[in-house]
C-alpha positions as CSV (number, residue, x, y, z in Angstrom):
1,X,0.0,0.0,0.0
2,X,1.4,3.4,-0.9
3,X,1.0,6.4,1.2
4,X,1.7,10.0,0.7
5,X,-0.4,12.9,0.0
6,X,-3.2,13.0,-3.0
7,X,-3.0,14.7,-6.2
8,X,-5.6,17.6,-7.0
9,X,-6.5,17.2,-10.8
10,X,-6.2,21.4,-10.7
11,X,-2.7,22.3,-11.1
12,X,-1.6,25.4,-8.0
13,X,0.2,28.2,-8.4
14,X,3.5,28.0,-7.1
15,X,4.7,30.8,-4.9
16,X,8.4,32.0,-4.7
17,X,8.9,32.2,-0.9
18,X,11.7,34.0,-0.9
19,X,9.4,36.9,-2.3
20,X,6.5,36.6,-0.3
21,X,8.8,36.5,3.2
22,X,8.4,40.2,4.4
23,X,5.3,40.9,1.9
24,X,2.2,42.4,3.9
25,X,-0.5,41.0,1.5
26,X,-0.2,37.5,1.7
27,X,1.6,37.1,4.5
28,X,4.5,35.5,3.1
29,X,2.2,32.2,2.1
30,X,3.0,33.7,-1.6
31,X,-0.8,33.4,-2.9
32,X,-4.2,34.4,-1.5
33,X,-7.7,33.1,-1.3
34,X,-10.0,35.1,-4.2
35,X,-13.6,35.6,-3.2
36,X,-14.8,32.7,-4.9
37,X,-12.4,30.3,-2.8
38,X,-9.7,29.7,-5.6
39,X,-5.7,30.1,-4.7
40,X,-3.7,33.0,-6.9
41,X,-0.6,34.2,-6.8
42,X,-0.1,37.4,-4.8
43,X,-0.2,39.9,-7.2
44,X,2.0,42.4,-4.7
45,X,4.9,39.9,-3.8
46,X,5.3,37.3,-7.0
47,X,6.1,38.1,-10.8
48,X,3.5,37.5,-13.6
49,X,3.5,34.5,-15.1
50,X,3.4,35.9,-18.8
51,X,0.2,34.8,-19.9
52,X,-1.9,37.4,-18.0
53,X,-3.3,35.0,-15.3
54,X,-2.1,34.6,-12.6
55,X,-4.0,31.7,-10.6
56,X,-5.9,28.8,-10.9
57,X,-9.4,29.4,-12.4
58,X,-12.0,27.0,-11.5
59,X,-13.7,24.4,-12.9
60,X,-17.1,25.3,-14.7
């Protein structure tokens, strides 16, 4: 039996740390909770990705 943690079918955004440390916005976690409960990267501490998004989008 194999044991470890599970994988989300959604891919996450993947926060520098070393950015997010001292920022005020996120806290230093790197991305924040929108108001429709998805995960995006802080938009005052991490870089833009280059494709204009920067999160995960949900499921519709």
């Amino acid at each position: 039996m194999a044991y470890g943690a599970h994988h989300s079918p959604f891919p996450s955004p993947h926060p520098d740390l070393g950015l997010a440390r001292n920022c005020a916005q996120c806290l230093g976690w790197g991305t924040v909770v929108t108001r429709d409960g998805d995960h995006e990267l802080c938009r005052t501490c991490q870089p833009d990705q280059g494709d204009g998004e920067s999160g995960l989008r949900s499921a519709s």
